[in-house]
C-alpha positions as CSV (number, residue, x, y, z in Angstrom):
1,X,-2.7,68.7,-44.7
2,X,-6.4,68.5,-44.0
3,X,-6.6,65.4,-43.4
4,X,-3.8,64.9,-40.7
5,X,-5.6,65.6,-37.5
6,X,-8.6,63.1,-38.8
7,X,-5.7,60.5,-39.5
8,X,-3.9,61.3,-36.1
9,X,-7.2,60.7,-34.4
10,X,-8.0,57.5,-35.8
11,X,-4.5,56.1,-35.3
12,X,-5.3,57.4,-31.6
13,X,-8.4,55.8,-31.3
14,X,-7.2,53.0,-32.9
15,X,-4.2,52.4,-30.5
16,X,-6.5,53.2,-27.4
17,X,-8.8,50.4,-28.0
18,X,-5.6,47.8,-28.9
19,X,-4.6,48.9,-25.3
20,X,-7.8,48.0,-23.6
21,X,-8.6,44.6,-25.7
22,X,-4.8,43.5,-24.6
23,X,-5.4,44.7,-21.4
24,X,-8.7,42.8,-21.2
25,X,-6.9,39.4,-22.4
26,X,-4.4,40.0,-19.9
27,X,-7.1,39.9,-16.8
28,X,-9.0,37.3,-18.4
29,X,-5.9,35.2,-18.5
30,X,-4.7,35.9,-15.4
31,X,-8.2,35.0,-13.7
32,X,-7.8,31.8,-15.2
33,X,-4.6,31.0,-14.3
34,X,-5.7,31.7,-10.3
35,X,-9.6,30.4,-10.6
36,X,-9.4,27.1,-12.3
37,X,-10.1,24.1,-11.2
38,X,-8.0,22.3,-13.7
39,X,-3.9,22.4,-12.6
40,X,-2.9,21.5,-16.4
41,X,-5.3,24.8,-17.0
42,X,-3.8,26.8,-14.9
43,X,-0.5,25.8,-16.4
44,X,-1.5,26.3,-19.5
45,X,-3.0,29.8,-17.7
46,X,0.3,30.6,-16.4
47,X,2.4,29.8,-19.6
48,X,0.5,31.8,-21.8
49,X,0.5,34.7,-19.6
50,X,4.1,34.9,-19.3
51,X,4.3,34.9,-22.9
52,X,2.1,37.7,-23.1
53,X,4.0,40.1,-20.7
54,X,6.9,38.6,-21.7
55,X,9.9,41.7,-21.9
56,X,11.8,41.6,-24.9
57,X,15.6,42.7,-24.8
58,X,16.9,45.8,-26.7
């Protein structure tokens, strides 16, 4: 029983940082999919970005 608050941390920490790495990705994208020069890149911007947020339904 120790070790549960050590493994609920990590799993915390862990989660955290999968929330900030996705939610970098998603700026990045989205920059891309406004800033480039390219219109098949911004397509290509645009397309994976709404696959990204894309809502599944329950």
């Amino acid at each position: 029983m120790s070790q549960f608050p050590h493994l609920l941390y990590c799993s915390m920490a862990l989660s955290g940082v999968s929330i900030a790495l996705y939610s970098v990705v998603l700026v990045a994208v989205a920059l891309v999919s406004v800033l480039a020069s390219a219109p098949d890149r911004r397509k290509d911007a645009r397309t994976t970005l709404s696959i990204l947020v894309r809502r599944r339904s329950r």
